[in-house]
C-alpha positions as CSV (number, residue, x, y, z in Angstrom):
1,X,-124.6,148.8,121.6
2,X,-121.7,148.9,123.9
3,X,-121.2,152.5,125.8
4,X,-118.4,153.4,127.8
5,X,-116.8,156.7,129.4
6,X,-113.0,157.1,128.0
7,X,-112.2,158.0,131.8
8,X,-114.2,155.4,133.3
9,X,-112.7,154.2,136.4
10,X,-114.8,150.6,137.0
11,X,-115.1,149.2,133.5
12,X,-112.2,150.6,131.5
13,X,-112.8,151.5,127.7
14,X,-110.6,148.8,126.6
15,X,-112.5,146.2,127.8
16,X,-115.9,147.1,125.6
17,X,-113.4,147.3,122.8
18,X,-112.3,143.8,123.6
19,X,-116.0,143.0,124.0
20,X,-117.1,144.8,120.9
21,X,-113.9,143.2,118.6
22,X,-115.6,139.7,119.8
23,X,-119.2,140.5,119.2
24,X,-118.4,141.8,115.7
25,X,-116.5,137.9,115.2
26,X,-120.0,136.3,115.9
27,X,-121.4,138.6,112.9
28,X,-125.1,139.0,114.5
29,X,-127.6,141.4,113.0
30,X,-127.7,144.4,113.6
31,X,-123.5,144.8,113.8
32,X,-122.7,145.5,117.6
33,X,-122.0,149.2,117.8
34,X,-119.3,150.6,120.4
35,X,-119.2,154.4,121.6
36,X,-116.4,155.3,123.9
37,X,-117.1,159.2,124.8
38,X,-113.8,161.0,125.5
39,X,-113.7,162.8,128.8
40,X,-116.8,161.0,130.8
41,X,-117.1,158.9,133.6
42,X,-118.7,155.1,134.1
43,X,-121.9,157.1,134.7
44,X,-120.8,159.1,131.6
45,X,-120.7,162.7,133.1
46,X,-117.5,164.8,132.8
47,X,-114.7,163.5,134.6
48,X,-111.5,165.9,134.2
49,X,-109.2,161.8,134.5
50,X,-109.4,159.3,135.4
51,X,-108.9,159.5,139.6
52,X,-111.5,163.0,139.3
53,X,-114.9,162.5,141.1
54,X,-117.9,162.2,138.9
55,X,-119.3,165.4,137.7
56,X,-122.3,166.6,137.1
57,X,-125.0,164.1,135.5
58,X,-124.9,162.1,132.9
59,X,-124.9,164.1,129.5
60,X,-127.4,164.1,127.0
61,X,-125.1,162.8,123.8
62,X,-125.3,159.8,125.0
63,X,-128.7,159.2,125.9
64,X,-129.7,160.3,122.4
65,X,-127.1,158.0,120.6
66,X,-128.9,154.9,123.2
67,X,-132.2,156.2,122.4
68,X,-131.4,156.6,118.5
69,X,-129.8,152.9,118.5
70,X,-132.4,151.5,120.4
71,X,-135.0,153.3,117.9
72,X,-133.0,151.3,115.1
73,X,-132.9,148.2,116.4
74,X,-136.4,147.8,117.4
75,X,-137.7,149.2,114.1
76,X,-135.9,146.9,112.2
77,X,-138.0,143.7,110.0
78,X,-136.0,140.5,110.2
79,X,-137.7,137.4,108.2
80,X,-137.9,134.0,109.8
81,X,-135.5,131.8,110.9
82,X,-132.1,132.2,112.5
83,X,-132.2,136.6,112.0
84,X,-136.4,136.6,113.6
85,X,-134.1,134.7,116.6
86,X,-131.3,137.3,116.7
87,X,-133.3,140.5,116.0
88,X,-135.7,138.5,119.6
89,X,-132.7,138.4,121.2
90,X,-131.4,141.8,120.4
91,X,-135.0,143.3,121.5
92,X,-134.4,141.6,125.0
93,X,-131.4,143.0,125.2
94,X,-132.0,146.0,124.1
95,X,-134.9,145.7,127.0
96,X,-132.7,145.0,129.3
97,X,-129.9,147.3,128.4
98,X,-133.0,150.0,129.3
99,X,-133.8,148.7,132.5
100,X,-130.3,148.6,133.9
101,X,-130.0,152.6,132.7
102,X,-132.8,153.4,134.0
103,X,-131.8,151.8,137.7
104,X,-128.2,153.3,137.2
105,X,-129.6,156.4,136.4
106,X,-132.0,156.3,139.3
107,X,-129.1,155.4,141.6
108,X,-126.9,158.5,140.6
109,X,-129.8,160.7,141.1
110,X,-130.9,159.5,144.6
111,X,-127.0,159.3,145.7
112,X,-126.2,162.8,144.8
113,X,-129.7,164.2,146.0
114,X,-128.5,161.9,149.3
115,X,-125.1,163.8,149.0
116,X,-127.1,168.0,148.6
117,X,-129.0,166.9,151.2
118,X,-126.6,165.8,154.0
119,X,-124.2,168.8,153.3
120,X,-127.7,170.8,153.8
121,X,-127.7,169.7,157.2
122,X,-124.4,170.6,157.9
123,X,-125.2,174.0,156.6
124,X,-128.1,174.5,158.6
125,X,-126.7,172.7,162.0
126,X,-123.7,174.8,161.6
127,X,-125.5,178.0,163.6
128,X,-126.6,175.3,166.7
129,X,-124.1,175.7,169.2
130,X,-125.8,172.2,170.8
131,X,-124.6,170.1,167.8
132,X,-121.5,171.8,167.1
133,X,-120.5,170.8,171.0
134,X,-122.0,167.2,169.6
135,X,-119.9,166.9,166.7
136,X,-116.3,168.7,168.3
137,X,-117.4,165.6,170.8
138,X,-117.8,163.2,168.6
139,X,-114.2,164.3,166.8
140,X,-115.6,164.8,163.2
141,X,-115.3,168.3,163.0
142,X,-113.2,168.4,159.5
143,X,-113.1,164.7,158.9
144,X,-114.3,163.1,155.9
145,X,-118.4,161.7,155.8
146,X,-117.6,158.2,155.9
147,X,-118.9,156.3,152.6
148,X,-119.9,153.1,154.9
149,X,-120.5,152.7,158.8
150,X,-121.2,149.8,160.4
151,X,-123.1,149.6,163.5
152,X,-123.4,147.2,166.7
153,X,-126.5,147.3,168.6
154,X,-127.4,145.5,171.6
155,X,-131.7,145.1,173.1
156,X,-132.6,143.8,176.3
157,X,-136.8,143.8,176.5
158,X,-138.0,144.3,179.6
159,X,-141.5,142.5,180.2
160,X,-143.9,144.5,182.7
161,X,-145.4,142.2,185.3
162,X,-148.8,141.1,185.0
């Protein structure tokens, strides 16, 4: 099964069309099935276009049309031979395709719990006149939170005598 938000930004919809048009040419069992769910993202939540942010989280259609495929193709009775090898190598896919949402998933959760939590402590710094000096200091008052920071360190160790 081949799923793909019609707004997604990193893996266009075209693209699993192209990949679902070839897959159909190799005729495996069961047929490849392609979903492309108008108005979501690449994490398949609402997206009003294309350049929007990601919405909320990731709606429940598709997980039940995963969940329904995945149902189907692991109930399914192939005989011996060449179909026993294709329905074993649909199951591992199918495995897999369930691991990799399961990490997605886990990664949008923990980014946008990241995300609540950080504008939290904005919130609650914003009343401390010590860390308001800090950041009008530091020149980020009104700036964007920077997606990526890199950092230079420098050590000297000291070693006490004796």
């Amino acid at each position: 099964m081949t799923v793909n938000g019609e707004h997604d930004d990193q893996t266009p919809a075209s693209s699993a069309r192209i990949l679902a048009a070839a897959l159909a040419r190799l005729e495996y069992t069961p047929p490849p099935t392609l979903r492309i769910y108008p108005g979501l993202s690449h994490v398949l939540s609402p997206q009003a276009d294309l350049f929007a942010p990601y919405g909320a989280d990731m709606q429940p259609g598709p997980i039940a049309d995963i969940g329904a495929w995945l149902a189907g193709v692991l109930a399914q009775d192939y005989s011996g031979g060449m179909m026993a090898a294709r329905a074993r190598i649909a199951r591992g896919a199918a495995a897999s395709a369930i691991v990799a949402a399961v990490i997605g998933i886990g990664r949008v959760m923990f980014e946008r719990r990241l995300d609540s939590e950080i504008a939290a402590l904005f919130v609650a710094s914003a009343e401390s006149e010590p860390v308001q000096r800090w950041l009008r200091w530091a020149q980020v008052v009104g700036k964007e939170i920077p997606a990526t920071v890199h950092l230079k360190q420098e050590w000297r160790f000291w070693q006490a005598e004796g």
